[in-house]
C-alpha positions as CSV (number, residue, x, y, z in Angstrom):
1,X,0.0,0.0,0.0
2,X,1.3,3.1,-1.2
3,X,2.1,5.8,1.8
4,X,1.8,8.8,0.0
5,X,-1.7,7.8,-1.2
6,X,-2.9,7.0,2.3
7,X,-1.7,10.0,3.7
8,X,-3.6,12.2,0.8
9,X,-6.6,9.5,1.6
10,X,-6.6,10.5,4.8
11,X,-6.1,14.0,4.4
12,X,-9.7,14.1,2.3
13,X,-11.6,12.1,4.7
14,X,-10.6,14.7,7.5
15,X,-11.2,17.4,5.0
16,X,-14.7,16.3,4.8
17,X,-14.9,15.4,8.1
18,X,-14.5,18.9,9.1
19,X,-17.5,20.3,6.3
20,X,-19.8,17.9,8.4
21,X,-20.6,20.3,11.2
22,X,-23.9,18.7,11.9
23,X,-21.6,14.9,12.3
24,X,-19.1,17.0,14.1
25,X,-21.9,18.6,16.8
26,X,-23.3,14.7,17.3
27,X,-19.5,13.2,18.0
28,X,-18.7,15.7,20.0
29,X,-21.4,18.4,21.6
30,X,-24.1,15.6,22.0
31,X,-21.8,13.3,24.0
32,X,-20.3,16.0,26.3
33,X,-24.0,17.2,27.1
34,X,-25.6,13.6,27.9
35,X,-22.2,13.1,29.8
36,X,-22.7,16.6,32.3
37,X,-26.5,16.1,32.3
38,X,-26.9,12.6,33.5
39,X,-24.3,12.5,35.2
40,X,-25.6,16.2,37.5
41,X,-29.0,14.0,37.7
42,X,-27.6,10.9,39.5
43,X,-25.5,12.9,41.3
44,X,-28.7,15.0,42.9
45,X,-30.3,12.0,43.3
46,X,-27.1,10.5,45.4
47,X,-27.1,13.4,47.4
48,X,-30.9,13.9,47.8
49,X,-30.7,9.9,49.6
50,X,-27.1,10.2,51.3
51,X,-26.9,13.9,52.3
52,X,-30.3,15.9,52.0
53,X,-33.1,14.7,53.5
54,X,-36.9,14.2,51.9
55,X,-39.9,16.5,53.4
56,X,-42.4,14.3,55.1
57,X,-45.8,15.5,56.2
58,X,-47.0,13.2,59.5
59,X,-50.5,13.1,60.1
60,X,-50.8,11.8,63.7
61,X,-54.5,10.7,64.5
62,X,-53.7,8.6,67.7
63,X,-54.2,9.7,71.5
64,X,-51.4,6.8,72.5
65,X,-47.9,7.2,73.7
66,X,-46.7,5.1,71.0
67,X,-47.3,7.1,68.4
68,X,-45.3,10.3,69.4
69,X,-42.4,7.3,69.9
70,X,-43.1,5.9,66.2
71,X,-42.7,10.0,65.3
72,X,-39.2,10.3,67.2
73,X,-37.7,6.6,65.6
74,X,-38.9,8.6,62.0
75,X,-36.9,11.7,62.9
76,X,-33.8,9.4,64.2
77,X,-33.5,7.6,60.7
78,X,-31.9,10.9,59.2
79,X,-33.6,10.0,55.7
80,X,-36.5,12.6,56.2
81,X,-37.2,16.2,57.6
82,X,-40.8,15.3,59.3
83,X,-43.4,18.2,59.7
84,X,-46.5,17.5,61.5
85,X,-49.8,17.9,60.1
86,X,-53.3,18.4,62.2
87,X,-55.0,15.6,63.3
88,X,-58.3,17.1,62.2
89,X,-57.4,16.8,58.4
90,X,-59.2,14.5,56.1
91,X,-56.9,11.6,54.5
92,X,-58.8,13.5,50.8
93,X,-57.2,16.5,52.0
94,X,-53.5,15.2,52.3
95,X,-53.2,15.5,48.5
96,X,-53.7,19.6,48.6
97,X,-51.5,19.8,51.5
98,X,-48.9,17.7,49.6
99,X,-48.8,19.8,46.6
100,X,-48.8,23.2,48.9
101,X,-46.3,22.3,51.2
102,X,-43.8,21.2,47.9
103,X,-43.8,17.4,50.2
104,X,-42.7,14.1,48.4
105,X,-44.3,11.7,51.2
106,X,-46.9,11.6,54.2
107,X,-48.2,9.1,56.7
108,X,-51.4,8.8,58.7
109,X,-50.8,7.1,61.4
110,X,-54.5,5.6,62.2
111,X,-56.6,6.0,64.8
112,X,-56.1,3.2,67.8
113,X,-52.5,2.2,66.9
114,X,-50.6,2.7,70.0
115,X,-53.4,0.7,71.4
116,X,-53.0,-2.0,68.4
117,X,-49.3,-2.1,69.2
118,X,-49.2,-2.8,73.5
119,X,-51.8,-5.4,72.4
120,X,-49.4,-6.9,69.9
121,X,-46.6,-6.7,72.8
122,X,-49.1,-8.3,75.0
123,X,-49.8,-10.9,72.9
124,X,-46.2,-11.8,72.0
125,X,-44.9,-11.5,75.7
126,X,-48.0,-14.2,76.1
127,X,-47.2,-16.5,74.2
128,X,-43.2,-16.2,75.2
129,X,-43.7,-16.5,78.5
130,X,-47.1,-18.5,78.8
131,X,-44.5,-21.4,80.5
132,X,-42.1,-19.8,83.0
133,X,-44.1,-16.4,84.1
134,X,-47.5,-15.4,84.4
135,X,-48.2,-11.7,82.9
136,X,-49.9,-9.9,86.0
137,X,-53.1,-8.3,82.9
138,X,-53.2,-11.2,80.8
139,X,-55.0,-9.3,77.6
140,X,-57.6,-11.9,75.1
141,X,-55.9,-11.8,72.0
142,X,-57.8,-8.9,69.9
143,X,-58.4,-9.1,66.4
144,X,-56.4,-7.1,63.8
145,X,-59.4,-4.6,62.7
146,X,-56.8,-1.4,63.7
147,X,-56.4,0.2,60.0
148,X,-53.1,0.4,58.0
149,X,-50.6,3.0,58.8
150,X,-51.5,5.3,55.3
151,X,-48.4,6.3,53.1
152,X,-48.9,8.7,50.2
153,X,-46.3,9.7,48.0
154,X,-45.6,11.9,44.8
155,X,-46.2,10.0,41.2
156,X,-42.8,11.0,40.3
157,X,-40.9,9.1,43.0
158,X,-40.0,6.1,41.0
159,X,-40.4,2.2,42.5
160,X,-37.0,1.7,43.9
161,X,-37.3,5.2,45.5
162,X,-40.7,4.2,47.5
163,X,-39.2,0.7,48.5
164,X,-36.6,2.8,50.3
165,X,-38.2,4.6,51.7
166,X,-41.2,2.2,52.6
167,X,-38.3,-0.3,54.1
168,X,-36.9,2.9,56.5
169,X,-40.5,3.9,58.1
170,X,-41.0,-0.2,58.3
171,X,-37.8,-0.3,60.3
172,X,-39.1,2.6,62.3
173,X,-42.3,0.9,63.2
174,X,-40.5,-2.5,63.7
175,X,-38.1,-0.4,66.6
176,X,-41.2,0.5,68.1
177,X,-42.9,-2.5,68.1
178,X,-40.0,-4.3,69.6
179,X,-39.2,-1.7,72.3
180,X,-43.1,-2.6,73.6
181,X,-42.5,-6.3,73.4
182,X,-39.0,-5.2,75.6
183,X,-41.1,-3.5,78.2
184,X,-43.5,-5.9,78.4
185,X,-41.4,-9.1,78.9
186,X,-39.1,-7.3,81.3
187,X,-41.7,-6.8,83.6
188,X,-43.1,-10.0,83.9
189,X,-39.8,-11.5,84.7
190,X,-38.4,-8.7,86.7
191,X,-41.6,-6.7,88.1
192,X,-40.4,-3.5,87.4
193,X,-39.5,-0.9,84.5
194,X,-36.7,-1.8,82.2
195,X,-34.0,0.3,82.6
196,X,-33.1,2.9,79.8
197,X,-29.6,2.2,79.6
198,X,-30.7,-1.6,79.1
199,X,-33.6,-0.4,77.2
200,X,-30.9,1.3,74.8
201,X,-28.8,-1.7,74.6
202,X,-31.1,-4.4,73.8
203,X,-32.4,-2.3,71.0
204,X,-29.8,-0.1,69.7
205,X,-26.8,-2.4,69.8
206,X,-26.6,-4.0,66.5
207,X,-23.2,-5.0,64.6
208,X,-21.9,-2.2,62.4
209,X,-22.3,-2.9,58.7
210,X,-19.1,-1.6,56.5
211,X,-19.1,-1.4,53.1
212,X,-16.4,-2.0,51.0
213,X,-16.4,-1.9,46.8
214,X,-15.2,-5.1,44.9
215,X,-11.0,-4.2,43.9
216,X,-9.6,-6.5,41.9
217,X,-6.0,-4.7,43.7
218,X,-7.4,-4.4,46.9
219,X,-7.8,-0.5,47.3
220,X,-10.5,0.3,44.9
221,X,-12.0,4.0,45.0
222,X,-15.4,4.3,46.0
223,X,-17.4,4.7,43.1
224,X,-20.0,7.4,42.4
225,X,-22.0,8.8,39.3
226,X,-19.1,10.7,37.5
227,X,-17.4,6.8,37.3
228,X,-20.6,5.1,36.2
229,X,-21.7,7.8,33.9
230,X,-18.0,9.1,31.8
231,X,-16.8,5.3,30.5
232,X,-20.8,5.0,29.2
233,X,-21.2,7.8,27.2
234,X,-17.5,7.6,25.8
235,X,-18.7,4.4,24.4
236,X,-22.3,5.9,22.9
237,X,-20.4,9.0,21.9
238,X,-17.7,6.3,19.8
239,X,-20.5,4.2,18.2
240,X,-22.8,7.6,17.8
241,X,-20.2,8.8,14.8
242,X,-22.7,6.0,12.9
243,X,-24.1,9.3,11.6
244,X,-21.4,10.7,10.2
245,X,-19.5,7.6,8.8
246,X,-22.6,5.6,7.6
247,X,-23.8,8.7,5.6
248,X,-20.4,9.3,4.1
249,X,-20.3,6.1,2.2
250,X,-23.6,6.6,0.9
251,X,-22.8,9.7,-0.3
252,X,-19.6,8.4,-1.9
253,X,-21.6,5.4,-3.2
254,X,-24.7,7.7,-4.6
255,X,-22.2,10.2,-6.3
256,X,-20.4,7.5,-7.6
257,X,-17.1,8.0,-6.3
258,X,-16.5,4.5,-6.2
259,X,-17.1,3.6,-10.0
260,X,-14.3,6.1,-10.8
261,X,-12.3,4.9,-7.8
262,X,-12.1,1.7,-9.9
263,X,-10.9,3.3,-13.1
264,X,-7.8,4.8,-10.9
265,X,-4.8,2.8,-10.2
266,X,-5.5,2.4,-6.5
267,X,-7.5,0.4,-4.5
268,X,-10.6,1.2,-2.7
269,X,-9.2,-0.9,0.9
270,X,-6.9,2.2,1.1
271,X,-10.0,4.0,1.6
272,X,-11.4,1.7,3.8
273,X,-8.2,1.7,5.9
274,X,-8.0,6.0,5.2
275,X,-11.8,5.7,6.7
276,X,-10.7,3.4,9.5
277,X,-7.6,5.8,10.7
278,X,-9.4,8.6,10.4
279,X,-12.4,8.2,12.8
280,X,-10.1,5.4,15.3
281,X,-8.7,8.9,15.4
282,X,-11.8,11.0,16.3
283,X,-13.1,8.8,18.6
284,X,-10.1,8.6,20.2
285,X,-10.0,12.5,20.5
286,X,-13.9,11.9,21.8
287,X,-12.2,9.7,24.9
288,X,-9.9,12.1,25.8
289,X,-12.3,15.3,25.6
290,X,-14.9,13.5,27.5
291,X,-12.4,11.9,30.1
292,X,-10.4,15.3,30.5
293,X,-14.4,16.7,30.9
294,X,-14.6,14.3,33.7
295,X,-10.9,15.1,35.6
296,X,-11.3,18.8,35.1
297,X,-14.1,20.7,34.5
298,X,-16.3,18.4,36.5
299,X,-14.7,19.5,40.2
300,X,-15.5,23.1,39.0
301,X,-19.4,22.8,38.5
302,X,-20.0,20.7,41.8
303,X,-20.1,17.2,40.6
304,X,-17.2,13.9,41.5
305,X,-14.3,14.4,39.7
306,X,-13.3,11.3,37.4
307,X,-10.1,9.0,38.8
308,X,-8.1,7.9,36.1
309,X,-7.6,4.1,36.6
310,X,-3.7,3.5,37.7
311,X,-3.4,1.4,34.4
312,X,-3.0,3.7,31.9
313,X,-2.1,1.6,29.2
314,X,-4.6,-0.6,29.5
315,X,-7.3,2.0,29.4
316,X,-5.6,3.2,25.8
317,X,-5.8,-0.3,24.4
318,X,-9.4,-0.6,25.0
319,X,-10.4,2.7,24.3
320,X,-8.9,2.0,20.8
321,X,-10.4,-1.4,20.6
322,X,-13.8,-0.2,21.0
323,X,-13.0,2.8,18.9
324,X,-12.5,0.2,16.1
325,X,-15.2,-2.0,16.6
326,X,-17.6,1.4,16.8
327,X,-15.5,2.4,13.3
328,X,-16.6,-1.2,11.7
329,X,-20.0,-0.9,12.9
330,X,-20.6,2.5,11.0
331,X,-18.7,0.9,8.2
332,X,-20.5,-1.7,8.0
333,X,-24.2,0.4,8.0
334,X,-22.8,2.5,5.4
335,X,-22.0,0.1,3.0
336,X,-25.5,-1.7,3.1
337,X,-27.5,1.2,3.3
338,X,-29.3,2.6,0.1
339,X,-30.0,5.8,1.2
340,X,-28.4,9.0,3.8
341,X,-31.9,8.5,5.9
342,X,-31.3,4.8,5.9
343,X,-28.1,5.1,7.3
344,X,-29.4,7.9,9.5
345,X,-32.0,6.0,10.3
346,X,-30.9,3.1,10.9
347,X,-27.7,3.7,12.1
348,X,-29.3,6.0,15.2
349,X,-32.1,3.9,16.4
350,X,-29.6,0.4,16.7
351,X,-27.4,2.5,18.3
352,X,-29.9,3.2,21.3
353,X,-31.2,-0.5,21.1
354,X,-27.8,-1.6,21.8
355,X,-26.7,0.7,24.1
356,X,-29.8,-0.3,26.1
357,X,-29.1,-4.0,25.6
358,X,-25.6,-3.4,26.9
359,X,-25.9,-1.5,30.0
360,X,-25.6,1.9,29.0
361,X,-29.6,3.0,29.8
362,X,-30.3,0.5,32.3
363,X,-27.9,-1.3,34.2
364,X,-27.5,-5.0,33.1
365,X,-28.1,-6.8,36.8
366,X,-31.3,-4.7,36.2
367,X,-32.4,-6.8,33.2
368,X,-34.8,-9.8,33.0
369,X,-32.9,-13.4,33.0
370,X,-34.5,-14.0,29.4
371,X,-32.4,-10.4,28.4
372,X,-29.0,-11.6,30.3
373,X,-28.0,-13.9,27.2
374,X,-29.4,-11.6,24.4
375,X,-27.1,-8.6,25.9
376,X,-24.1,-10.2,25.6
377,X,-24.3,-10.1,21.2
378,X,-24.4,-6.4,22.1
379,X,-20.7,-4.6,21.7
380,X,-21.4,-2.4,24.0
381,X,-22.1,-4.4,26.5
382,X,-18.4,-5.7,26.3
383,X,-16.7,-1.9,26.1
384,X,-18.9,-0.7,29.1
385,X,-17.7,-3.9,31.1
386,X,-13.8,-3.5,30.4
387,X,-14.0,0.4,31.7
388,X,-16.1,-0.9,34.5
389,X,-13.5,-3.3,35.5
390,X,-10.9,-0.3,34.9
391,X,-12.7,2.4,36.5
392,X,-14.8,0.8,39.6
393,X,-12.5,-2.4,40.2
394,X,-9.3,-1.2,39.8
395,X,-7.8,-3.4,37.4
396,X,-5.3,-4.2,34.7
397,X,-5.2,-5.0,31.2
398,X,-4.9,-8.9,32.3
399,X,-8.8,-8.8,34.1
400,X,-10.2,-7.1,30.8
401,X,-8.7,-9.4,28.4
402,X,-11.9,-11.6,28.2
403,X,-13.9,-8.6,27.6
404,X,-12.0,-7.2,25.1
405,X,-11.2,-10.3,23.4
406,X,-15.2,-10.4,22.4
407,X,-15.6,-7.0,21.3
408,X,-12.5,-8.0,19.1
409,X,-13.6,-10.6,17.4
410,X,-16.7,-8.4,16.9
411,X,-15.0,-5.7,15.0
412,X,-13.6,-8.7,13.3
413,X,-16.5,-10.3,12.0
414,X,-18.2,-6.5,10.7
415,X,-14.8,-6.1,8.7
416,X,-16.2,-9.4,7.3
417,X,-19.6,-8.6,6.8
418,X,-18.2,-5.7,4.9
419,X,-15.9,-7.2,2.7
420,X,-18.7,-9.4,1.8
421,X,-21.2,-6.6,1.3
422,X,-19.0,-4.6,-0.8
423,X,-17.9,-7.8,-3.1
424,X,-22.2,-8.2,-3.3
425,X,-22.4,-4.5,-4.7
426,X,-19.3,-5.1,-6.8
427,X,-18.1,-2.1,-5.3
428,X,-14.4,-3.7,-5.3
């Protein structure tokens, strides 16, 4: 292959490349948008569950003790910021109040539910103690007609949000519960109060839970939104340049730039490899612009900076594997599309289906089991998991070999499909 005629190959592929300012604006601007936006939305929604806490509206319609005790375990769980409603209000009415007040969440606790709860103690401490002690007010065991404990929430909060929340005010009600059962069994054995230091033992004692992220070296950062979000849209940024690429062979193809391609003494595979260098290039340039986004600019507007993984060369090896298996995809769509809007068309709307199928939209462990095979034919499911292992675990070239190795032979088998289509349209 002649030198000098990739070199002037190459230098007319960037020329055009450069006239293409809407294909430049998706390869670039696009990218670097998603990248800041969804990454700022996580990031609020981190810190709305770890650091700020949600409004909660209490409407508290018992006369009991327990109750006000149920309100103070709410308060203790740090997750909310309760205000307390008037008894007097209708459980129709919490909706207005709600949308006044600007609150995600409110409870009702029900009439009768401090008395529901000693009668549950009771009952327990009964049937506990019904062969070593004799309670000194044996209760009859009352039916459960005490209504639920309401909770009404805002449309928007999604389902994973709600069973958060919905486990913390359970785990609320279940401290409450227990400390009654405490109470009750303490006094039949000993005759007297519990005291509150014991009290505070028995029920606030519990073995510390540390977590600690999977490192494939042993010391592995902790991982936030900037480190989940920057590796996967560097990947849908790299496959995204379908736009550009696939509607630069159909033009090439419609204007029939290969027919007199063939009547010159070259070859068009120095095109394909002039094609191939030149965007391996740009979405190279794409990695780096988004990553330095991530290191730099990212500190600067209030959101996690982006650590590098301590393998450097091992992130530049598969940043340029998936660059070339993204480069063979849009190769690929160019050279079996008929028209621009086919490869447009086309090109955009597989692009989302895979990205979705590998983990970019929704998180693969998140999937079905009947979607945990079909993910893996995706190529982006392979990238996202070597910067994953990069990024989150820690690790070295060695631990992504068998992702990369897949997304390899991928790019392979496109170059293929290619070859074959272009030998079909006796383009070469």
């Amino acid at each position: 292959m002649n030198m000098g005629k990739l070199l002037a190959a190459i230098r007319k592929d960037m020329l055009i490349l450069i006239r293409d300012k809407v294909g430049l604006t998706m390869m670039f601007a696009m990218p670097v948008l998603l990248a800041i936006i969804i990454t700022a939305v996580q990031n609020s929604t981190f810190e709305l569950v770890n650091h700020n806490r949600i409004k909660l509206l209490i409407c508290n319609k018992d006369t009991g003790t327990v109750s006000g005790e149920f309100f103070k375990a709410i308060e203790k769980t740090g997750m909310f910021q309760v205000s307390e409603l008037s008894a007097d209000i209708k459980d129709s009415g919490v909706a207005s109040v709600m949308h006044k007040e600007d609150a995600l969440v409110s409870v009702i606790i029900p009439r009768g539910f401090s008395e529901h709860v000693n009668a549950t103690a009771n009952n327990i401490a009964v049937a506990a103690l019904k062969d070593i002690a004799t309670l000194p007010n044996k209760p009859a065991l009352l039916p459960d007609t005490t209504a639920p404990i309401l909770l009404y929430y805002h449309p928007a909060l999604e389902g994973s949000f709600r069973e958060s929340m919905d486990g913390t005010l359970k785990g609320a009600l279940q401290l409450v519960q227990s400390k009654q059962i405490v109470h009750v069994l303490y006094s039949a054995l000993n005759e007297k109060n519990i005291p509150d230091s014991l009290e505070d033992q028995i029920l606030n004692n519990q073995i510390p839970i540390k977590q600690v992220p999977v490192s494939r070296q042993g010391h592995a950062r902790i991982p936030n939104a900037t480190q989940h979000n920057i590796p996967s849209w560097t990947i849908f940024a790299m496959f995204f340049i379908v736009i550009s690429v696939g509607g630069n062979i159909v033009r090439e193809k419609t204007s029939g730039s290969f027919i007199r391609m063939r009547t010159m003494p070259t070859s068009y595979w120095l095109a394909l490899v002039s094609k191939q260098i030149t965007y391996l290039f740009i979405t190279l340039v794409q990695t780096a612009v988004i990553f330095l986004l991530g290191v730099l600019l990212f500190p600067h507007i209030g959101l996690p900076p982006l650590n590098l993984p301590s393998d450097l060369s091992g992130l530049v090896i598969v940043s340029v594997i998936c660059g070339w298996c993204a480069v063979s995809y849009s190769i690929c769509v160019g050279v079996f599309a008929q028209t621009q809007e086919q490869a447009n068309g086309f090109g955009a709307i597989s692009i989302l289906i895979l990205a979705a199928l590998g983990g970019l939209l929704v998180p693969s462990f998140a999937m079905p089991d009947a979607f945990q095979g079909i993910l893996k034919i995706s190529p982006l499911h392979w990238a996202l998991e070597s910067y994953y292992v990069l990024f989150l675990e820690e690790g070295k070239l060695k631990d992504v070999l068998m992702n990369i190795l897949p997304l390899f032979g991928m790019a392979i088998l496109l170059q293929l499909l290619t070859f074959l289509g272009l030998k079909r349209k006796n383009l070469i």
